[in-house]
Structures are given as structure tokens and as C-alpha cells.
C-alpha positions in Angstrom: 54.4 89.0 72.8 50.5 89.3 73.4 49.6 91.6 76.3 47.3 90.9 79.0 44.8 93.1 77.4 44.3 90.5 74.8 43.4 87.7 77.3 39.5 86.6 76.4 37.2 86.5 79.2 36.7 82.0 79.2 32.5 83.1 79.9 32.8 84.4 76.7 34.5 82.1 74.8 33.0 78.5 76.3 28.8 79.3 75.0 26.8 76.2 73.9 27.4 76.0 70.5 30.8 77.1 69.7 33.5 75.3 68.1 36.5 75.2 70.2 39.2 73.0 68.7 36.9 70.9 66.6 34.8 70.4 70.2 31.0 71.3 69.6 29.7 72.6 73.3 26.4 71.5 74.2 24.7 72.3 77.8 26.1 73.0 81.4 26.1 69.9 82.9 27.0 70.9 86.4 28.6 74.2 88.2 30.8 74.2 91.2 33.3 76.5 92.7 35.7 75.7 91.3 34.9 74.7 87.7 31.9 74.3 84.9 31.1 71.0 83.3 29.8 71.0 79.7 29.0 68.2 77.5 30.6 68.3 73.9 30.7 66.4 71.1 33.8 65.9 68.1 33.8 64.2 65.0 35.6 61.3 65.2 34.6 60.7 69.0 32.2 58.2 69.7 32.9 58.6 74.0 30.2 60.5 75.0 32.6 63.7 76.0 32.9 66.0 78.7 34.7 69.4 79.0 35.8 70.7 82.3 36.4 74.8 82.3 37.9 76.8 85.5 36.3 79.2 87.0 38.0 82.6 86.0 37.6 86.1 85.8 36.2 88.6 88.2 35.9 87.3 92.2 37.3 84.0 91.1 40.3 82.3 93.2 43.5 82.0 91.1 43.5 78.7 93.2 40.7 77.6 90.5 43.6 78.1 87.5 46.3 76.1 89.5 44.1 73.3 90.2 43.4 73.4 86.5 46.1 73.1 85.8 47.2 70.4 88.4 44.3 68.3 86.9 45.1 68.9 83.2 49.0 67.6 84.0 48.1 64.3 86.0 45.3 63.2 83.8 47.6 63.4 80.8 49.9 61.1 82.4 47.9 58.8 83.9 46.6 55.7 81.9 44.0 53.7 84.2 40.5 51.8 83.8 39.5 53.5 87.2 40.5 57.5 85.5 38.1 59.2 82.4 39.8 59.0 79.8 41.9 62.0 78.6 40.6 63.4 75.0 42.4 66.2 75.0 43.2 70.4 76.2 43.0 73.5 75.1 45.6 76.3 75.5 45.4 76.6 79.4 46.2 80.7 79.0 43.7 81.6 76.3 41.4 78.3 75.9 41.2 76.9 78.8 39.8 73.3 79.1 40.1 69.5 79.4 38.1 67.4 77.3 37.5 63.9 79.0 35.5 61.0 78.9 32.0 61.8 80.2 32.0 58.4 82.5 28.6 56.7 83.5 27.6 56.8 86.9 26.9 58.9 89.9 28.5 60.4 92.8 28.6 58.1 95.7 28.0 60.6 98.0 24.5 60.9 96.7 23.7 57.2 97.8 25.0 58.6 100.7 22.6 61.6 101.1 19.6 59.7 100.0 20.2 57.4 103.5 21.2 54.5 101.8 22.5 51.7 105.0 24.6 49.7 103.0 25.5 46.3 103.7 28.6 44.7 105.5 29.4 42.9 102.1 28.9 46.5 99.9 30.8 48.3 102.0 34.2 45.5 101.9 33.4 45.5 98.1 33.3 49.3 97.8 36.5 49.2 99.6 38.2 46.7 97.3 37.5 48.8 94.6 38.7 51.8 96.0 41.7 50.2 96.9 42.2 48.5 93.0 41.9 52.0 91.8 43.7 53.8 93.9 46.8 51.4 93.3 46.5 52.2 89.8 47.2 55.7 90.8 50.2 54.7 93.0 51.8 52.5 90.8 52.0 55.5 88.3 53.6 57.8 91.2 50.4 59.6 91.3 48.6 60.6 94.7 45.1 61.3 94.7 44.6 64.0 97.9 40.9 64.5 97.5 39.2 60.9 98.3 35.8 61.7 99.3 32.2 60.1 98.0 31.7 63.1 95.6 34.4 62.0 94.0 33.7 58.4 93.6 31.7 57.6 90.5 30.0 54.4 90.6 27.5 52.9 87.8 24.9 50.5 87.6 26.9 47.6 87.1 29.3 49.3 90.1 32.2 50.1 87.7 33.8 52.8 89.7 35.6 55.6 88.3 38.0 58.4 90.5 37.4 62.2 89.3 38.5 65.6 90.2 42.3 65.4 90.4 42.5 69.6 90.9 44.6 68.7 94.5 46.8 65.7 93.3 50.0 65.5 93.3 52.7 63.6 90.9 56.3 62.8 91.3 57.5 63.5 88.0 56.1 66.8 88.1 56.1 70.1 90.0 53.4 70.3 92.7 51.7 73.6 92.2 49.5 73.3 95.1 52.8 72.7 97.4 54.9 75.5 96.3 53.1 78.5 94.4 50.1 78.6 96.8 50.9 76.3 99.9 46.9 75.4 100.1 44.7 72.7 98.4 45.1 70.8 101.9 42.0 68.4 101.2 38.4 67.9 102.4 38.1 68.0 106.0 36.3 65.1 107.1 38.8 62.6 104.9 41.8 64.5 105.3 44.7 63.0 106.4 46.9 64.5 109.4 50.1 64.3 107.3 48.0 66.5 105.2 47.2 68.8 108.0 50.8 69.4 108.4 51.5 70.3 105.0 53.2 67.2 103.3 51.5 66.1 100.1 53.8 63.5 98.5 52.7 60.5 100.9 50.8 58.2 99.2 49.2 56.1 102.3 47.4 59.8 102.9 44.8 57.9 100.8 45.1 55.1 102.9 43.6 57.0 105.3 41.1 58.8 103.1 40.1 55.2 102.3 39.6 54.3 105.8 37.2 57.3 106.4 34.9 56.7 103.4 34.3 53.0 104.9 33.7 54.5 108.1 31.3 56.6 106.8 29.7 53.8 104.6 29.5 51.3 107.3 28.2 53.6 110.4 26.6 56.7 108.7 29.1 58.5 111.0 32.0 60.1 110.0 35.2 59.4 111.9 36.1 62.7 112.5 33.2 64.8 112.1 33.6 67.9 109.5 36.4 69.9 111.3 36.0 73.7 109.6 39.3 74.9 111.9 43.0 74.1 111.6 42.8 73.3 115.5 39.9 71.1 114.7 41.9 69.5 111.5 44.8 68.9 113.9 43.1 66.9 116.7 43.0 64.0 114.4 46.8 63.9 115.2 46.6 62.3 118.3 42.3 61.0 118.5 40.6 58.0 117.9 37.1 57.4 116.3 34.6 56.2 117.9 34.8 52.2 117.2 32.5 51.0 114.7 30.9 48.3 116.3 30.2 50.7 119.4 27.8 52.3 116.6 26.9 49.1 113.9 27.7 45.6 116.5 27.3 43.3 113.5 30.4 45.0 111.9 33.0 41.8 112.0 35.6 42.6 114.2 37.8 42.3 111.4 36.2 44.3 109.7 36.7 47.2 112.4 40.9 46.3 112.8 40.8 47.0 108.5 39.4 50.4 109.2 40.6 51.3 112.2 44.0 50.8 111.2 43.8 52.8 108.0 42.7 55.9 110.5 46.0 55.3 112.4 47.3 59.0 112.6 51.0 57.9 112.0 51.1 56.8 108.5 53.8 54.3 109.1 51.2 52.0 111.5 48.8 52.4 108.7 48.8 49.5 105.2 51.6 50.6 103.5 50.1 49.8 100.2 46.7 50.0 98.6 47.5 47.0 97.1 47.5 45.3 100.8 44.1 46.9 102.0 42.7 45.2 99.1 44.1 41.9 100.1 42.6 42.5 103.3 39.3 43.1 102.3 39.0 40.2 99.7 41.0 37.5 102.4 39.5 38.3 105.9 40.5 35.5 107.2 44.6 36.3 107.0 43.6 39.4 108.7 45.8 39.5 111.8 43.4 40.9 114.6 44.9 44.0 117.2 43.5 45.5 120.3 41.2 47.9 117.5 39.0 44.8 116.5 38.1 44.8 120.2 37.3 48.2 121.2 33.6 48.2 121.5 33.9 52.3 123.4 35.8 55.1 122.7 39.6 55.7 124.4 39.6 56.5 127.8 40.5 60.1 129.3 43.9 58.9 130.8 45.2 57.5 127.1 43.4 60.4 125.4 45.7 62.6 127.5 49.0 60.5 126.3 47.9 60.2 123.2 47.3 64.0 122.6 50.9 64.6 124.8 52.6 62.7 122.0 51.3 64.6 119.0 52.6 67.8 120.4 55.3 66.5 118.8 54.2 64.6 116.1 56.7 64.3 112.7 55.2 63.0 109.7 56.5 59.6 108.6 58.9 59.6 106.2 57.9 58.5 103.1 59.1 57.1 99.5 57.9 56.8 95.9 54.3 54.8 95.7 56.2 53.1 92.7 59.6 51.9 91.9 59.9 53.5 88.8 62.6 55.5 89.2 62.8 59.0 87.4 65.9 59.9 86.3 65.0 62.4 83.7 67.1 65.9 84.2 64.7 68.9 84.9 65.5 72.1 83.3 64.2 75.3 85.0 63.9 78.5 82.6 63.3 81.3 84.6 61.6 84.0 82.1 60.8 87.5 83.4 57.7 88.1 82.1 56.9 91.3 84.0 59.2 93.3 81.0 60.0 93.0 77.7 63.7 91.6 76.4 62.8 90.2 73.1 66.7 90.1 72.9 67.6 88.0 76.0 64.1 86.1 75.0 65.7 84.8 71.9 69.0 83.9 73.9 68.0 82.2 76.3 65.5 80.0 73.7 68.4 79.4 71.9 70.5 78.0 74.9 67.3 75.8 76.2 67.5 74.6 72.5 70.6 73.2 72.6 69.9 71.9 75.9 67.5 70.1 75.5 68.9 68.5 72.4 72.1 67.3 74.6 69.7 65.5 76.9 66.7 64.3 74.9 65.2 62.5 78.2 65.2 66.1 80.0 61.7 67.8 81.2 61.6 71.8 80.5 59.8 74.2 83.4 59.0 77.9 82.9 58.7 80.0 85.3 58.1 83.4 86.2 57.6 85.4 89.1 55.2 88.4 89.9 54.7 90.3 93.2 51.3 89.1 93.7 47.4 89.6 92.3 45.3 92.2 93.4 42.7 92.0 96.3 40.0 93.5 94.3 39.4 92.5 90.7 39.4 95.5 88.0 36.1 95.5 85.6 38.1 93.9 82.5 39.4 90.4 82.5 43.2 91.4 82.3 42.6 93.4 85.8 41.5 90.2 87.6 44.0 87.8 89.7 43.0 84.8 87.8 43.9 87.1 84.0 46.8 88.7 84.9 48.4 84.9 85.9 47.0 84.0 82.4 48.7 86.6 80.9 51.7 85.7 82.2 51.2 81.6 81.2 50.9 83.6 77.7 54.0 84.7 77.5 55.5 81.9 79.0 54.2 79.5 76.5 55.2 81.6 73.2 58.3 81.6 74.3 58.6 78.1 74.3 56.4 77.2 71.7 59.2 76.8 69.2 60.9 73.9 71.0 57.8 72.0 70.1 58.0 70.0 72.9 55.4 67.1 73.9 53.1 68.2 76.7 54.6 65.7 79.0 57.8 67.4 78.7 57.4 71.1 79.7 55.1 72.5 82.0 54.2 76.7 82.9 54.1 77.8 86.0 53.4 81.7 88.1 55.0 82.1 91.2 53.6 84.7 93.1 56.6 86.3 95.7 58.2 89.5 96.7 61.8 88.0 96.4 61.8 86.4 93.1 64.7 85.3 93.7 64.5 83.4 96.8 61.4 81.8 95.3 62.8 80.6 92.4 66.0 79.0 94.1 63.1 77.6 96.3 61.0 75.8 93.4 64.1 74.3 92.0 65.1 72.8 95.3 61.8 71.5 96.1 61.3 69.8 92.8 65.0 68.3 92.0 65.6 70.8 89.3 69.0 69.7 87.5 69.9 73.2 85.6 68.8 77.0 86.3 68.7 78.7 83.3 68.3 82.5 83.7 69.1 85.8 81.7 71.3 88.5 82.7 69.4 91.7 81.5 71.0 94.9 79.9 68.2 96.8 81.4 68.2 97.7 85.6 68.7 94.5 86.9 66.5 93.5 89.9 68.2 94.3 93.0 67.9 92.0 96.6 70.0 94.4 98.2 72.0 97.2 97.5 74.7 95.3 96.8 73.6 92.3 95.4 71.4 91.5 92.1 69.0 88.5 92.3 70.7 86.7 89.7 73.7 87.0 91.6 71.6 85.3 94.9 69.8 82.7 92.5 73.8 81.8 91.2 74.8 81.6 95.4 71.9 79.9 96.5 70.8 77.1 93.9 70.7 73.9 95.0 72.1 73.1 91.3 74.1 74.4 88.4 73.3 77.8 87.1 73.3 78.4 83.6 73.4 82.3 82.4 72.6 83.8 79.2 73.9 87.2 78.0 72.3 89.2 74.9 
């Protein structure tokens, strides 16, 4: 097995003009917190190519490598005129990297900033758009989470394209941003109050991203200012934005329901679909008109009051799939103890997943392994930093599966970071569905719970599913 020692510093290894995986680096294109953009070309490319790198190493969030890693999964699987396209990835321990179409365009928010007013009829076609591509998302059970102008690409002929998926979630695959970090809860102004409370799978949470963006578009205002608390996130549970046409009176009154009711702060009184907004927006005229295409002030004090009395206990709307595909593809969860070495047990336990997998060629492989936690302060060498030593782990995890030569859609790596691995693990498997628990029973000092009880032995009480162990 490699050691951490080995990892490679990713500053060192992504320098204009190196050859990584056939991809010629050219300049920095852009840097944010979060990641560097470089253009790139590749023979046999003619898309003009763009390579997205996390931010790593020394002082850098490990929340940069799981949104990485978020992004690299859901833009593999999604397939979409309104996504760049998806050229490939590099080894997301060692070579970190997706290489993606370098789309036309800029960032909406930068009409935005210049003070552009935009017109009643850019703003409704903006939003039909949006809508068009955010179905496309939907309808492949993926949510985007991060709906803001930034991320809204639009060229000169107003093609727009969606970017930065580093927060989305997927149904047919684990949400790292839900259970290894529980963060990644959005941008604050656009961010939905379903959101707020921590549920991520509900896909009218861009319904209400949506209506925000057109808010902002139409009055220059945003709905719910920029909220930098969690007691400022939460008021939008229960408050009402100021009604467009208090600030912009030629906005139709139709117009103003459409919006409005995508800011509803129940999700369940917002449009169910994306594909309904649009309809909406193109047919104004089947628009049914509410008390919200009539409010010309804001709520009064007296409904304020009920309305933020109800929200004291407000309960997410249940929610289903975006799609109706249905998913019945059985997940397998190999729990690998990467913090020592069993090349023994290793080998075992490859062999059982082998013949696992074989029995159920449909099934989806998940490897996981736990550690303690990163430290606070980041050593001087890349394997001492929080955002290495989860690499080396995702090392480790992915030689041991690299023989089952899986597709990339199949099997997915994943670091848990908890002081009962355990409890963490029977956790993750719950939370995402997980059909079979593969784990090793060690000849070495098993991990101990309590006194009287190994964590293999709690994993085997408390799974939600069937255990499978493996003896050397």
C-alpha cells in the first residue's frame, strides 16, 4: 500500500506546461476558495477544455476535497445541453482534477454588478431558461443546491449553461456533504429554508433558488438580503419579501404571483416542478392569480407575528424523487480500515466483494473508511495537512479496489471522519439505502466500543441491512 508520505503536493504537480494524462496545462484562468481553473488542451479534443483542481494542502478546508469530489461524481452522470461537458478525471487521491468543457459565456452575476436593469421580458426569459435547465437536472435525480448568478453562465446568443456542482446532491449516490461533513448548506441570499434545516434531497429547494435570482433580476433587491447568521438564515422560515411591485410597479402582477410563490417557505405551496415554472413563465395567461399578485406592501405586524409563531414549529415537506426512474440497483458498502495494515484480510475481503459483485452485476460498490479526525493545524509537508492525510486514505481505498475494475459509475471512495467508527458506519449505510455491509474481522486487537463489545460486533447489531464478514 502507498503511505501518506508519498502523496504529491497538487501545487506541484498542476504547473502550466505539464502533461497530466495526455492534458497540456496552459494558464490560470480563475482562483477561488475553493478551487483553480486552468485551461488545457488534448490531442484529439477540439472543445476548447477546462481543468478544475481543489484547493489542497496547507490551511486548505478538507471541505474543498469533498466537494471535489461531489462535483467529479454528478458531472459524470449527468448528460444535459445546460451542464459542460465531462472530458474526463484524474485520480482524485494523487491527481486530482476534472477536465470539462470550457463553455462560452459569463457569469450572470457580473451583468448583475455592472447595474444592468433588465427588462420585464429578460427577466421571464432568464427564468425559462433556468427552469429548462434545471429540469434537465431533475429529471436525472440530480439537485443542484447552489443556484446563484455566479453560477449561471450565459453567452452572447443567451445560451445558458449551470456550473459548480461542488454542493449537489444525487440520488443514486452517497451525499458526502450530508453525511461525512453535515455542511455545504448553500449561498445565503438563495438558500432555501429546507436547506437551513439540513435536508438536501428536495428538489423544489431550487424552486426557491429560482424564485430569488428573478427577484433579484427584476428589483435589484434581494428577497432576503445576505443573511451571514444561522438566526438570520432561519427567519426566512416564517418571512415574506418585500412585494415586487412595491419596489418595480410595472412588474405584471402575474409576474409577482410566479415569484412570490416560488419564495413560499413551505416547499409543498411552492411549483412542484421546474417543468411547471417554466409553463408559467412562457403561458401567463393560465397563470391562476392569489392574494401575492396583489400585495403592493410588505405583511403586516399582526400576520408577521402568526407567521413567525407557526415556524417555531416548522417540518420540512416531505419530499420524493425529482424523477421516476426508479433505482433499484443493490449498494454494497466495504468498510476498509485504512488506519492499519492487514494485507491478509485486504485480500479476503477483495475476494468476497469479487464474488459479490459478480452475483449481482447491477450492484454499486462504496468504500469506506473511518479516521478520528484531521488535525487543527496543518504540519509543514503535504501528508501532515487535513486535506493529505484524507488523500491518503482515498489512496488506499482505491488500490484496494482497483482490481475489480469497476466503471466509475459503479464505485465511489469515501473518509468518514468520527470517533465511533462504528456508529458512523452503521449510520452511512442507513442514510444511503446500503443493501450489504461487508467488513473484516481482524486477527490483530480488534477496535473496542466498550469493554465488552467490539465494533464489529455493534456494526453486526445495529445495521439497518445484512452484514457480511470476512475472516483471514
Amino acid at each position: 500500500m502507498s503511505q501518506m508520505h508519498d502523496i504529491q503536493a497538487v501545487e506541484e504537480v498542476f504547473q502550466a506546461g505539464n502533461v497530466i494524462d495526455g492534458f497540456v496545462l496552459g494558464d490560470e484562468v480563475h482562483r477561488g476558495g475553493m478551487a483553480v481553473l486552468l485551461s488545457a488542451t488534448k490531442e484529439g479534443i477540439e472543445l476548447p477544455i477546462l481543468l478544475k483542481i481543489p484547493r489542497v494542502g496547507r490551511n486548505q478546508p478538507v471541505e474543498s476535497l469533498i466537494g471535489f469530489e461531489t462535483e467529479l461524481t454528478i458531472l459524470r452522470s449527468l448528460n444535459s445541453p445546460y451542464v459542460p461537458k465531462f472530458l474526463g478525471a484524474g485520480n482524485m487521491a494523487t491527481r486530482p482534477y476534472i477536465a470539462m468543457e470550457r463553455v462560452a459565456g459569463h457569469p450572470l452575476e457580473d451583468r448583475i454588478k455592472e447595474g444592468k436593469i433588465f427588462s420585464i421580458d429578460e427577466v421571464v426569459r432568464i427564468g425559462e431558461d433556468l427552469a429548462q435547465a434545471v429540469q434537465s437536472l431533475h429529471a436525472q435525480d440530480a439537485i443542484h443546491l447552489d443556484l446563484k448568478p455566479e453560477n449561471i453562465l450565459i453567452d452572447a446568443s443567451g445560451k445558458l449553461t449551470l456550473v459548480d456542482f461542488g454542493l449537489a446532491h444525487h440520488a443514486h449516490f452517497p451525499d458526502l456533504l450530508a453525511e461525512e461533513m453535515r455542511k455545504g448548506v448553500g449561498s445565503a441570499p438563495y438558500v432555501s429554508p429546507e436547506q437551513v434545516m439540513g435536508v438536501r434531497e428536495d428538489s423544489r429547494s431550487d424552486i426557491f433558488s429560482i424564485g430569488a435570482i428573478l427577484y433579484e433580476l427584476l428589483t435589484g433587491e434581494l428577497p432576503f438580503d445576505n443573511p451571514q447568521s444561522m438566526g438570520g438564515l432561519r427567519k426566512r422560515l416564517w418571512a415574506q419579501p418585500v412585494p415586487p411591485r412595491m419596489v418595480r410597479p410595472e412588474t405584471p402582477p402575474w409576474l409577482q404571483e410566479v415569484i412570490l410563490r416560488c419564495l413560499e417557505a413551505r416547499a409543498a405551496d411552492r411549483y412542484q416542478s421546474a417543468t411547471r415554472l417554466r409553463q408559467c413563465l412562457r403561458e401567463p395567461e393560465n397563470v391562476t392569480l392569489t392574494e401575492r399578485a396583489q400585495r403592493l406592501k410588505p405583511l403586516g405586524l399582526w400576520t408577521n407575528i402568526k407567521r413567525w409563531w407557526r415556524a417555531a414549529g416548522y417540518v420540512p415537506s416531505p419530499c420524493v424523487s425529482p424523477s421516476v426512474v426508479r433505482d433499484d440497483a443493490p449498494l454494497i458498502l466495504a468498510a476498509i480500515d485504512t488506519r492499519q495494515t492487514d494485507e491478509l484480510l485486504r485480500e479476503a475481503m477483495l475476494a468476497a466483494a469479487r464474488l459479490l459483485i459478480h452475483a449481482s452485476p447491477e450492484s454499486r460498490l462504496v468504500c469506506v473508511s473511518t479516521i478520528a479526525g484531521t488535525p487543527a493545524v496543518d504540519g509543514s509537508h503535504e501528508a501532515q495537512t487535513a486535506s493529505g492525510i484524507v488523500r491518503g486514505h482515498l489512496v488506499q481505498l482505491m488500490q484496494w479496489a482497483k482490481t475489480l475494475n469497476l466503471p466509475p459509475q459503479r464505485v465511489s471512495y469515501h473518509v468518514l471522519e468520527a470517533m465511533d467508527p462504528a456508529a458512523r458506519i452503521v449510520e452511512f449505510a442507513r442514510d444511503n439505502d446500503a443493501t450489504l455491509i461487508l467488513i473484516g474481522a481482524s486477527h490483530k486487537i480488534p477496535t473496542k466500543v466498550t469493554p465488552w463489545r467490539t465494533s464489529m460486533t455493534k456494526i453486526v447489531e445495529e445495521a439497518p441491512c445484512s452484514v457480511h464478514i470476512v475472516r483471514a
